[in-house]
C-alpha positions as CSV (number, residue, x, y, z in Angstrom):
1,X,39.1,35.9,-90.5
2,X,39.9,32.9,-92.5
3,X,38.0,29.8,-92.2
4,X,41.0,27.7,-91.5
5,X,42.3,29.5,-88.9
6,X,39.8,29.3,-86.8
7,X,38.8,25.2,-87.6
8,X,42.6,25.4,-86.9
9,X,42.6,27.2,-83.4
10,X,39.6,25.3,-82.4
11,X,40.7,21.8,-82.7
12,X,44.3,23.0,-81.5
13,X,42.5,24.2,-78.2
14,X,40.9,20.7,-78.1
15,X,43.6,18.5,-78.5
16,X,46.3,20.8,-76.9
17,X,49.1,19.3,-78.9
18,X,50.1,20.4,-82.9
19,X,50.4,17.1,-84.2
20,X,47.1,15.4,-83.5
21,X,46.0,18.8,-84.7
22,X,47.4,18.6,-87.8
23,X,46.3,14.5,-88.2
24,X,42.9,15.9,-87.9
25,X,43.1,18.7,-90.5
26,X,45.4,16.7,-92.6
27,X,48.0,19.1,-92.8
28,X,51.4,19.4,-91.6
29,X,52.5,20.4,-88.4
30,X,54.4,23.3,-89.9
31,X,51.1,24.6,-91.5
32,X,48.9,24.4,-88.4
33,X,52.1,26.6,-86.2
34,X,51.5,29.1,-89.3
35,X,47.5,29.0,-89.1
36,X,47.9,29.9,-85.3
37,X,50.6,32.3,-85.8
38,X,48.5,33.9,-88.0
39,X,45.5,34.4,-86.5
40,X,47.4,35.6,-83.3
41,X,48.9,38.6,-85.5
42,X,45.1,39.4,-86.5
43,X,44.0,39.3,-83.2
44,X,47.0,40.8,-81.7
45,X,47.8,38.5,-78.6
46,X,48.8,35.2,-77.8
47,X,46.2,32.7,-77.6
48,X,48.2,29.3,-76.6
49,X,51.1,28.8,-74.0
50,X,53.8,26.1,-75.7
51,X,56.3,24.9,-74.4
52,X,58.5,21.7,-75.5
53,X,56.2,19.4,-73.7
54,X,52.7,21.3,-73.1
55,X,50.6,23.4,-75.2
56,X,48.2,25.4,-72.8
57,X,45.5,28.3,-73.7
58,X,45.9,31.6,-72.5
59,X,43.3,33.4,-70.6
60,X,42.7,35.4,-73.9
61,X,42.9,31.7,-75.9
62,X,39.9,30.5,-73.6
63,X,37.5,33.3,-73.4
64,X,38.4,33.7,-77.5
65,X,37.3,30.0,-77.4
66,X,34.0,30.0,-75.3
67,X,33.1,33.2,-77.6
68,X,33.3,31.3,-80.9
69,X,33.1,28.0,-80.3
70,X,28.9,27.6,-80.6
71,X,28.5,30.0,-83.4
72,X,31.4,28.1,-85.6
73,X,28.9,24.9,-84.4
74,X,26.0,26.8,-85.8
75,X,27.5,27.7,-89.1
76,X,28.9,24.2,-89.6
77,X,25.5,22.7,-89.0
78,X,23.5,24.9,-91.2
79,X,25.6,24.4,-94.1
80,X,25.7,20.8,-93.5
81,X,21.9,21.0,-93.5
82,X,21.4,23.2,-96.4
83,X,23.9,20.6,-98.6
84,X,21.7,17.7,-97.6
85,X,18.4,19.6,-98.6
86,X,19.8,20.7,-101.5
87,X,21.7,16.7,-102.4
88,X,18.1,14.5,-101.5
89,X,19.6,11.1,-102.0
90,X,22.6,12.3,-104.2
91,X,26.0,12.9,-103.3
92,X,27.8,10.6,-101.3
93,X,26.9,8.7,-97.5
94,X,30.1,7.6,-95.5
95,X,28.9,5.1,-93.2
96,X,31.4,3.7,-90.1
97,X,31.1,0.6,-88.1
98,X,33.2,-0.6,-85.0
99,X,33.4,-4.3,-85.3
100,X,32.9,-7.2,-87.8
101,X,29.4,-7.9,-86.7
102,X,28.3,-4.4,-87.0
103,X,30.1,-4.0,-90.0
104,X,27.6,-7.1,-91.7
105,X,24.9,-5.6,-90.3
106,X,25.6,-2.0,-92.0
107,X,26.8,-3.7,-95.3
108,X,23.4,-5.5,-95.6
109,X,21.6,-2.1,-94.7
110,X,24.1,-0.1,-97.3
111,X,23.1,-2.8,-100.4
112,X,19.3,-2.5,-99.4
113,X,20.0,1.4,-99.9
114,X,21.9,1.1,-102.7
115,X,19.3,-1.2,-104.3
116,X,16.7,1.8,-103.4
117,X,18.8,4.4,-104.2
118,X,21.0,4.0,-107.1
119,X,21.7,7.6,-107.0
120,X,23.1,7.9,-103.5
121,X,27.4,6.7,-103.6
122,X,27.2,4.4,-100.0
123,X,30.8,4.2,-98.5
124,X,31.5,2.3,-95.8
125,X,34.6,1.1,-93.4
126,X,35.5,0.5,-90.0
127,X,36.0,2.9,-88.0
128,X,38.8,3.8,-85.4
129,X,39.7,1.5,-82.5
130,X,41.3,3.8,-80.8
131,X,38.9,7.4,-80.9
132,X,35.3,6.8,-81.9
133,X,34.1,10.4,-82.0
134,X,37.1,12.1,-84.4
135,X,36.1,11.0,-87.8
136,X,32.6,11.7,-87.1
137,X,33.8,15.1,-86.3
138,X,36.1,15.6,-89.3
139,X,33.1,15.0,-91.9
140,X,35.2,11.7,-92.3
141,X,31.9,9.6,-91.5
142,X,28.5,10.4,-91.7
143,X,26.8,8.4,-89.5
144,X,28.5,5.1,-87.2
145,X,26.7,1.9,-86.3
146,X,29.0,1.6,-82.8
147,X,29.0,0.6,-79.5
148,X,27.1,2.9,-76.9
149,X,26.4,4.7,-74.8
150,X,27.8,8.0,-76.6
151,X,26.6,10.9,-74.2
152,X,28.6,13.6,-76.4
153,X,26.8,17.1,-76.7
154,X,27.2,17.4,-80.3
155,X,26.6,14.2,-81.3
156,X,22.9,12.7,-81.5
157,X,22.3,9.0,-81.3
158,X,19.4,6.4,-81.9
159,X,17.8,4.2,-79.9
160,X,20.1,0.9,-78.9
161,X,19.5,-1.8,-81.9
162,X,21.1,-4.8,-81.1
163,X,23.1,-6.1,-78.0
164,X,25.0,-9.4,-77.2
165,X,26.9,-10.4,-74.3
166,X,30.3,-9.3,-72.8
167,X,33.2,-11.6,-72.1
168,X,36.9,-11.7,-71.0
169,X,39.3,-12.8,-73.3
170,X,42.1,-14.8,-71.1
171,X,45.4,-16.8,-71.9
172,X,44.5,-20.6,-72.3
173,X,46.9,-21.5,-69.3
174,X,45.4,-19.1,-67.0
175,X,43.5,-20.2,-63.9
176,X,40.5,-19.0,-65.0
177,X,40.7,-20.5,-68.5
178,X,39.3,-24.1,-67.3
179,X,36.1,-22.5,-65.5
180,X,32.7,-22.0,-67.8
181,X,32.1,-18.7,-66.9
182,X,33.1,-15.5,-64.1
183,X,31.2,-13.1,-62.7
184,X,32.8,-8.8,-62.5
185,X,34.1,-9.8,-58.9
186,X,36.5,-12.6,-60.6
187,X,38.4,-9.8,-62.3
188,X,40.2,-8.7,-59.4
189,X,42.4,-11.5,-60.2
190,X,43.4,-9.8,-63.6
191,X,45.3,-7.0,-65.3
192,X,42.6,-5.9,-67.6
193,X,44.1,-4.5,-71.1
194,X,42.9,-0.6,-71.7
195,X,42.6,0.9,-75.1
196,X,45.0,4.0,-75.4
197,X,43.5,7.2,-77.6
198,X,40.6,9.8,-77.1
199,X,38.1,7.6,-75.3
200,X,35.6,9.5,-72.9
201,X,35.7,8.3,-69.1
202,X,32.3,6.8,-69.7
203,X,33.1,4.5,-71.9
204,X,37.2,4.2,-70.4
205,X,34.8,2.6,-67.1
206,X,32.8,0.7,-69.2
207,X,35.2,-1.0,-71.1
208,X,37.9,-1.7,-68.4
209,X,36.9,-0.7,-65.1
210,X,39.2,-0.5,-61.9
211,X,37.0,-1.6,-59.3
212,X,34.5,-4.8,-59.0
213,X,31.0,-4.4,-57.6
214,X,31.9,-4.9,-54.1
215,X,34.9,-1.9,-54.2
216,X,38.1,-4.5,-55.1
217,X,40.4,-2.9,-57.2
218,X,41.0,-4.4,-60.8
219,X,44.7,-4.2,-61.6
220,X,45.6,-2.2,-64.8
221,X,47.3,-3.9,-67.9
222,X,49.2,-2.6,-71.0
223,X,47.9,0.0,-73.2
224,X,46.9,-1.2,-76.7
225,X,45.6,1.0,-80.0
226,X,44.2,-2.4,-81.9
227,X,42.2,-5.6,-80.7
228,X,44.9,-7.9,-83.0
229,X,47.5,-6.5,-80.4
230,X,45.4,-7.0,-77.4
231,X,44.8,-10.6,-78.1
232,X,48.6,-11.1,-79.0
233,X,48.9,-9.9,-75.5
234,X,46.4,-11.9,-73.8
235,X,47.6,-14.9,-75.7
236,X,51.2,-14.1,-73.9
237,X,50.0,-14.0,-70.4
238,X,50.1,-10.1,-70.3
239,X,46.6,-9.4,-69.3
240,X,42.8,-10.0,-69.6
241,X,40.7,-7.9,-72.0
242,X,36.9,-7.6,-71.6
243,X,35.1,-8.1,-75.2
244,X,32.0,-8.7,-77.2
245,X,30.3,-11.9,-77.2
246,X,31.1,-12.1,-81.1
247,X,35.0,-11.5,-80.3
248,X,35.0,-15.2,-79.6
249,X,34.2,-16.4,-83.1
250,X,35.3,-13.3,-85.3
251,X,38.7,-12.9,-83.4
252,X,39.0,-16.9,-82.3
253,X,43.0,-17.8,-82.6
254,X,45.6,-19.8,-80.7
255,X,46.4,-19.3,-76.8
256,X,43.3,-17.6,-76.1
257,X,40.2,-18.5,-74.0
258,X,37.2,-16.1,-74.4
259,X,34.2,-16.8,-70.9
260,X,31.6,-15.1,-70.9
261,X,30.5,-12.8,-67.3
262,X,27.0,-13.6,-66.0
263,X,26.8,-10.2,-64.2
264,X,28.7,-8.0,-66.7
265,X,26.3,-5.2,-68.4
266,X,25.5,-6.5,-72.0
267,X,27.1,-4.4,-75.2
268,X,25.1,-2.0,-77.1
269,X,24.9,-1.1,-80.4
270,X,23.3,1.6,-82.2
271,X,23.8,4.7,-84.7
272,X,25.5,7.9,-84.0
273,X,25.9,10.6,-86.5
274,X,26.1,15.2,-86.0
275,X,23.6,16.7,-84.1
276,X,21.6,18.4,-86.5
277,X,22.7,17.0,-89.2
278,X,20.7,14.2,-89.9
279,X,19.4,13.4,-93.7
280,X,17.4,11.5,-95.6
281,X,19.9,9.3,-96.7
282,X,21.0,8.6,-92.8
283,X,17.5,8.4,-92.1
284,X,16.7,5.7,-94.8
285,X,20.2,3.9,-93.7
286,X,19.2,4.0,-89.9
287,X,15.1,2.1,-90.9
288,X,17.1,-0.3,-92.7
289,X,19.8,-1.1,-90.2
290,X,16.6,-1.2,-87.6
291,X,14.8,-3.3,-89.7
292,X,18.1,-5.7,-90.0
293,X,18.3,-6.1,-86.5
294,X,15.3,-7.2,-85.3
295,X,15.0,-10.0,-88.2
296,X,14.7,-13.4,-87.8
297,X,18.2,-14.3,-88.8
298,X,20.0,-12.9,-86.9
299,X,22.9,-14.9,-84.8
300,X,22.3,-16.3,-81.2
301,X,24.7,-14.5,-80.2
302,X,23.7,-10.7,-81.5
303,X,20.0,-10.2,-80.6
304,X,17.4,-7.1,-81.6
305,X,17.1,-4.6,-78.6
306,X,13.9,-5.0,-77.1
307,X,13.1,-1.4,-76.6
């Protein structure tokens, strides 16, 4: 069996649709229909269901699937290990971060290692708005600096390095917009803005939940797949969108009031990266971004985690 055809047949049987499928493996739709095609012939049966609108597994698709699945893990972790033994500090380190703040944070860490480590090649960029977990996946990143929690089996993470405080971005003409500050209860009176793409209900709850403390529903607002549309829309009047403290000043523009939420649970920020796959360049990046965080300059408004 080849190796593509089953990366193929896994990630199809994970996304359930051909062309994030081929997104992911960077191929065409065309190729990834011929990848499955093919390894249906080899196995003699069909392992998906498609239809115009749905792509579904078979019975045969999802006991092939619960069979493979771990040992393709296993294989894909050992030779990730064994190429990081055999680099040390060579090769090259993809480092992600989700926001501007982060993203100074991980550039100051990624010169320190770069000053340490002339030998390692440090790339770094911001990651996807819209699905935190599929470039880590892909090999595209190898470790994140992002918001947490991340409670995803096949994905380690660190301990929670910095954290700042979480407000709601409104239209300057709104009600709401000449008060100091709101508490979770006051969003009832909103249509809070969701973030479309792969996000886990964990963190779907945490970033725009539908009901308040005390059980009121929290009306829904418009689906976005980038912050610079969701404050377009909040500037309109279309909705509310809960945020980072640091939105405020990174993000600051016309028609929009940013109030900070006494009772709302603070944002969290530490590194992700592939179970199992963790090196001595991530390690080195990860002391240094640590080290970073709990120095004396850092903003009033982004504090070191105190445990």
């Amino acid at each position: 069996m080849e190796r593509d055809e089953l990366e193929c047949f896994l990630i199809l049987a994970d996304e359930l649709h051909f062309g994030r499928t081929a997104a992911r493996m960077r191929l065409s739709r065309a190729r990834v229909s011929q990848l499955i095609q093919r390894l249906e012939r080899r196995l003699g049966a069909p392992l998906f269901e498609r239809t115009s609108r749905t792509v579904v597994l078979t019975d045969l698709g999802a006991r092939f699937r619960e069979d493979v699945e771990p040992h393709h893990r296993a294989i894909e972790q050992a030779l990730a290990r064994t190429a990081a033994a055999a680099r040390g500090f060579g090769g090259t380190l993809r480092v992600g971060f989700s926001a501007p703040l982060t993203g100074e944070t991980a550039m100051r860490a990624v010169d320190a290692l770069r000053a340490d480590h002339p030998e390692l090649a440090v790339e770094i960029c911001e990651m996807s708005f819209t699905d935190p977990f599929a470039q880590l996946r892909d090999r595209y990143y190898d470790v994140l600096l992002m918001e947490l929690p991340v409670r995803e089996d096949d994905l380690a993470k660190g301990p929670t390095l910095l954290t700042e405080g979480r407000m709601v971005a409104v239209a300057a003409d709104h009600p709401f917009a000449a008060r100091p500050w709101l508490t979770m209860e006051d969003l009832a009176d909103v249509h809070l803005i969701e973030t479309d793409g792969d996000v886990p209900d964990y963190r779907r709850t945490l970033q725009t939940p539908r009901l308040t403390p005390s059980g009121r529903p929290i009306p829904a607002g418009p689906v976005v797949t980038s912050l610079q549309e969701a404050l377009m829309l909040v500037a309109a009047g279309k909705g509310a969108m809960l945020t980072a403290a640091h939105t405020a000043t990174y993000h600051a523009r016309p028609g929009v009031v940013h109030l900070p939420i006494l009772d709302a649970e603070p944002v969290r920020y530490g590194l992700v990266w592939r179970a199992g796959e963790s090196t001595a360049a991530v390690d080195a990046f990860a002391g240094l971004v640590a080290a970073d965080a709990s120095s004396a300059s850092r903003s009033a408004s982004l504090v070191p985690a105190s445990g």
